[in-house]
C-alpha positions as CSV (number, residue, x, y, z in Angstrom):
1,X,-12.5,7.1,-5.1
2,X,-9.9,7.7,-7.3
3,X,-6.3,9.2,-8.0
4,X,-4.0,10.5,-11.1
5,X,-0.4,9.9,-11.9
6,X,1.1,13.0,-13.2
7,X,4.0,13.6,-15.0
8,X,6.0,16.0,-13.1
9,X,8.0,17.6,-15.9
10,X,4.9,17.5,-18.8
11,X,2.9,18.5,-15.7
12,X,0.3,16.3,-17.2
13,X,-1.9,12.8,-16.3
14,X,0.2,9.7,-17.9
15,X,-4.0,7.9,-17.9
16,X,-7.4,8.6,-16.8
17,X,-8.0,8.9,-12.9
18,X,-8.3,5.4,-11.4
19,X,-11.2,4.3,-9.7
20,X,-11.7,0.5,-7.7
21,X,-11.9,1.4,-4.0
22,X,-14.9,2.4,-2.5
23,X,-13.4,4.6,0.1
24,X,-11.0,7.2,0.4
25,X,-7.6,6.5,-1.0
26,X,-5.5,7.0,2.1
27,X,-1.5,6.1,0.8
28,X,-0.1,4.8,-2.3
29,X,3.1,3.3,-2.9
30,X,5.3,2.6,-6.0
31,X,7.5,-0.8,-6.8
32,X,10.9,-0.2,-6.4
33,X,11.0,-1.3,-10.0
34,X,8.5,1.3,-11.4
35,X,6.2,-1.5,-12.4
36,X,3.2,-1.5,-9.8
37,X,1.4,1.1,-7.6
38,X,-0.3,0.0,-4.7
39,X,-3.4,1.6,-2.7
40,X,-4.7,1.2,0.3
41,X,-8.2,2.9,1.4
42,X,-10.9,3.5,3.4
43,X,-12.6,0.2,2.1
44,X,-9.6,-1.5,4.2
45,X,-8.5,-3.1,0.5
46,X,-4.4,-2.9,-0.8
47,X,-5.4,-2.7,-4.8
48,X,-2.2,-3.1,-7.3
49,X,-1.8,-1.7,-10.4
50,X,0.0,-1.7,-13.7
51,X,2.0,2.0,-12.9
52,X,1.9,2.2,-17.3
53,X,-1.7,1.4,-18.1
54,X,-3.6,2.3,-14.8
55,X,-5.0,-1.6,-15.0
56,X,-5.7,-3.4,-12.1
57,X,-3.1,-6.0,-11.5
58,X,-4.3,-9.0,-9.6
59,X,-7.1,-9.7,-6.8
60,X,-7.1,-7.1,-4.1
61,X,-5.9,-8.1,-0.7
62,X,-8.2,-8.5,1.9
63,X,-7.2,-8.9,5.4
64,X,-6.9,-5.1,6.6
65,X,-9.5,-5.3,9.6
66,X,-9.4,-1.2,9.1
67,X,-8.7,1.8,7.1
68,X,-5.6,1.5,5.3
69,X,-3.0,4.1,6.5
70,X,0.1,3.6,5.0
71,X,1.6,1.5,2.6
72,X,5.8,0.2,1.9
73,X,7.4,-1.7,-1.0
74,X,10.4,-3.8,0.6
75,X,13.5,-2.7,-1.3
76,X,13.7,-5.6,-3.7
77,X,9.7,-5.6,-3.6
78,X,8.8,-9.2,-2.8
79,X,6.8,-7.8,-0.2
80,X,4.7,-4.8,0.9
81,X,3.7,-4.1,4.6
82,X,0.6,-2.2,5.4
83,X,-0.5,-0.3,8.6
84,X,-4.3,0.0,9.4
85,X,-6.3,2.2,11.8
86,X,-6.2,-0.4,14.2
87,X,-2.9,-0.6,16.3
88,X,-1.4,-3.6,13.9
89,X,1.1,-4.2,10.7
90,X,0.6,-6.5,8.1
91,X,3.4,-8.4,6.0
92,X,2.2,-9.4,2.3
93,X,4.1,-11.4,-0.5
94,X,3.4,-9.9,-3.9
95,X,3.8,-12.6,-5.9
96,X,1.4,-15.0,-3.9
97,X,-1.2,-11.7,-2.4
98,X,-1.6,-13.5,0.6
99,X,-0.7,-12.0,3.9
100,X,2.5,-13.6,5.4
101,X,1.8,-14.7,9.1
102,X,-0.1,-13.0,11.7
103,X,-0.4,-9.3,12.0
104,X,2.3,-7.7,13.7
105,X,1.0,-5.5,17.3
106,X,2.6,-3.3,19.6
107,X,1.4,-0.1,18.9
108,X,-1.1,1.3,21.0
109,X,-2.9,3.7,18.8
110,X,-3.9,4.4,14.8
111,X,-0.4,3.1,13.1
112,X,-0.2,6.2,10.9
113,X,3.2,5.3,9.4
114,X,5.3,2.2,8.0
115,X,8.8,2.3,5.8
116,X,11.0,-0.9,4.8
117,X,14.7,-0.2,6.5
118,X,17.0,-0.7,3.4
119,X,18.6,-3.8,4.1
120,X,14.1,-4.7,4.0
121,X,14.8,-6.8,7.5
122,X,13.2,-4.3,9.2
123,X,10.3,-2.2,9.4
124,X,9.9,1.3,11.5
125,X,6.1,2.7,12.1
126,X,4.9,5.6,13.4
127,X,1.6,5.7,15.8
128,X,-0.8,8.1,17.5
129,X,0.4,6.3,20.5
């Protein structure tokens, strides 16, 4: 699977379409600094990548038990929380890639949406449920 990032004023692709998952790309998210896209997918992997060349940056994180739904940079992007189509939330630390504690429940249903508040304390989801 892959996706393009286009220019939206050239209304051209800055680099070839970018493949590495194996399912369908489900959400992508940008640093706050410009420097890194994330994906999450099908293949229930968050990828990172270098948002200039298209390179992947780092291993992929693995811990998703699910599809990948949505995706969030915290505001100062030390840390990117993922939803999955399970009912659970998971908290990663960029620098290290490894998940930070236990996946966070509560919803009942697919978690279909995840944003950082802006003070990045918080974290607001949406569900099916």
């Amino acid at each position: 699977m892959t996706y393009q990032l286009i220019d939206r004023y050239l209304e051209e692709s800055l680099f070839d379409p970018i493949r590495g998952h194996l399912g369908t790309i489900c959400c992508v998210a940008y640093s706050p600094d410009g420097t890194y896209i994330v994906s999450g997918s099908g293949d229930s992997i968050i990828r990172s990548w270098d948002a200039k060349t298209g390179n992947p940056f780092g291993e992929p994180l693995r811990g998703n038990t699910n599809i990948v739904t949505s995706i969030a940079f915290s505001p100062n992007g030390e840390h990117i929380a993922s939803s999955s189509y399970g009912d659970t939330i998971r908290l990663w630390d960029v620098k290290t890639q490894q998940p930070i504690g236990q996946p966070l429940a509560g919803h009942g249903s697919l978690v279909s949406a995840i944003a950082f508040f802006p003070d990045g304390k918080r974290i607001v989801s949406g569900s099916y449920d």
